[in-house]
N, C-alpha and C positions, 0 to 999 in steps of 0.2 A: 106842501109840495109832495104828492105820489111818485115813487121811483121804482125803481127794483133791484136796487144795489141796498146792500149794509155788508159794513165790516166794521169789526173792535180792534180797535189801535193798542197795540202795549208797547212801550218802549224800555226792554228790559234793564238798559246802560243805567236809568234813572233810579232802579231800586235802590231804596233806605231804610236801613233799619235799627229803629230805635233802640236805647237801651233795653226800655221796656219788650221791645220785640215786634213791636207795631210795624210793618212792610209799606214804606211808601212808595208810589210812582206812576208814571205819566199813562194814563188811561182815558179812552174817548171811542164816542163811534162813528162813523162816517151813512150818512144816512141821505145817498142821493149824493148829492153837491155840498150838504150841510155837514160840519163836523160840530156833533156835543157830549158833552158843555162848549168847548173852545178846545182846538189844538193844542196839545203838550199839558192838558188837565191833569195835575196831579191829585190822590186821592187816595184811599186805605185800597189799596190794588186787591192784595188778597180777597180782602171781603167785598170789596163790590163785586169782585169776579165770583166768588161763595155766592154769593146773595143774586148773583144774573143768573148762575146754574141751576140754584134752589128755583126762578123764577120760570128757567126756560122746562126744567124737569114736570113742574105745577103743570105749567101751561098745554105740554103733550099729554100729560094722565087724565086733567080733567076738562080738557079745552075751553077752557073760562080762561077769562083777562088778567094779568098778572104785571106786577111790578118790581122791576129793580132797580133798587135807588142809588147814584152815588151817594157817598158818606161823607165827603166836602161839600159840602152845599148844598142848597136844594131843587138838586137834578134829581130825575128820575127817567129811566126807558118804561115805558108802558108795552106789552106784547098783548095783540090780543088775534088768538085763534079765528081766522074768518072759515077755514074747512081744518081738516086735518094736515093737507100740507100747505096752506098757505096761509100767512099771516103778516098781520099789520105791526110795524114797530115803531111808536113813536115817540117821540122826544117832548121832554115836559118840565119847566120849572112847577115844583109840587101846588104848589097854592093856585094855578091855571090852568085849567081845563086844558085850553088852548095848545095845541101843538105845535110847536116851533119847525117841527120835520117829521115827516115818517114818509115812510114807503113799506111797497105790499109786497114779502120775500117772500119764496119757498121756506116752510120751516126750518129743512136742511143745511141754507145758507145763514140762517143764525144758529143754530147748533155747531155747525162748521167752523166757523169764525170766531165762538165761545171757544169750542174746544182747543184750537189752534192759540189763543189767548194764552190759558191756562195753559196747557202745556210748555210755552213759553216762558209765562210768569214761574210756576215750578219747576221747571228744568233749569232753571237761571240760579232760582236759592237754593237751589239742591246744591249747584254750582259753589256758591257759594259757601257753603256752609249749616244755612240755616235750616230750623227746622222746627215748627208744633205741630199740632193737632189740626191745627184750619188748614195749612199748610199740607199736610198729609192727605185733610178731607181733598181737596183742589187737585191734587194731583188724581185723586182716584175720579172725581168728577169729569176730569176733565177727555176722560172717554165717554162721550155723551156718544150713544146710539144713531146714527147718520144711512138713513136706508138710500 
């Protein structure tokens, strides 16, 4: 299914965190009419959101095709640069080619949508208390550049 909608779901009420420090909570993207993995997917929030920024940053520098995987299971969003402002995002259990959903955004509206993520997810455990190093990274990423 080709659309031109995407948006990242975070649901901040859901954060958990471990002894250990690990940040859990409900993350997903909405791609078209399709939400994946599934609505209310919980997952390492922090680093998938780390790891879609590291993927959506790749993606603008060298407009090659790039991956961010969630870290429960084996999802993954694929982005791939079709120009400089527009690209394909789509949705992938890893072992299939095959794409479950994608549609063709403006760059800006997946940068947009990351970064609103992230701000979200950090502005919550700030909230809260918490704090490392990823946590820090996330926050400072989560000004991604939006022309």
């Amino acid at each position: 299914m080709i659309s031109a909608e995407f948006d990242l779901v975070v649901k901040p009420g859901t954060l958990h965190r471990s002894d250990m420090g690990t940040i859990t909570g409900q993350v997903w993207a909405c791609l078209g009419e399709e939400q994946f993995p599934e609505p209310n997917w919980s997952d390492l929030i922090v680093g998938f959101l780390s790891g879609f920024v590291a993927a959506v940053s790749e993606a603008e520098r060298t407009s090659q095709p790039q991956v961010a995987p969630f870290l429960d299971g084996p999802f993954e969003l694929r982005i791939e640069p079709s120009t400089p402002t527009n690209w394909k995002v789509s949705a992938h259990e890893r072992a299939n080619p095959k794409a479950e959903a994608a549609v063709t955004v403006s760059a800006d509206t997946v940068k947009r949508s990351l970064a609103q993520a992230a701000r979200t997810i950090a502005s919550e455990c700030r909230r809260r208390g918490w704090s490392s190093r990823e946590l820090d990274s996330l926050a400072r990423a989560s000004n991604l550049r939006v022309d």
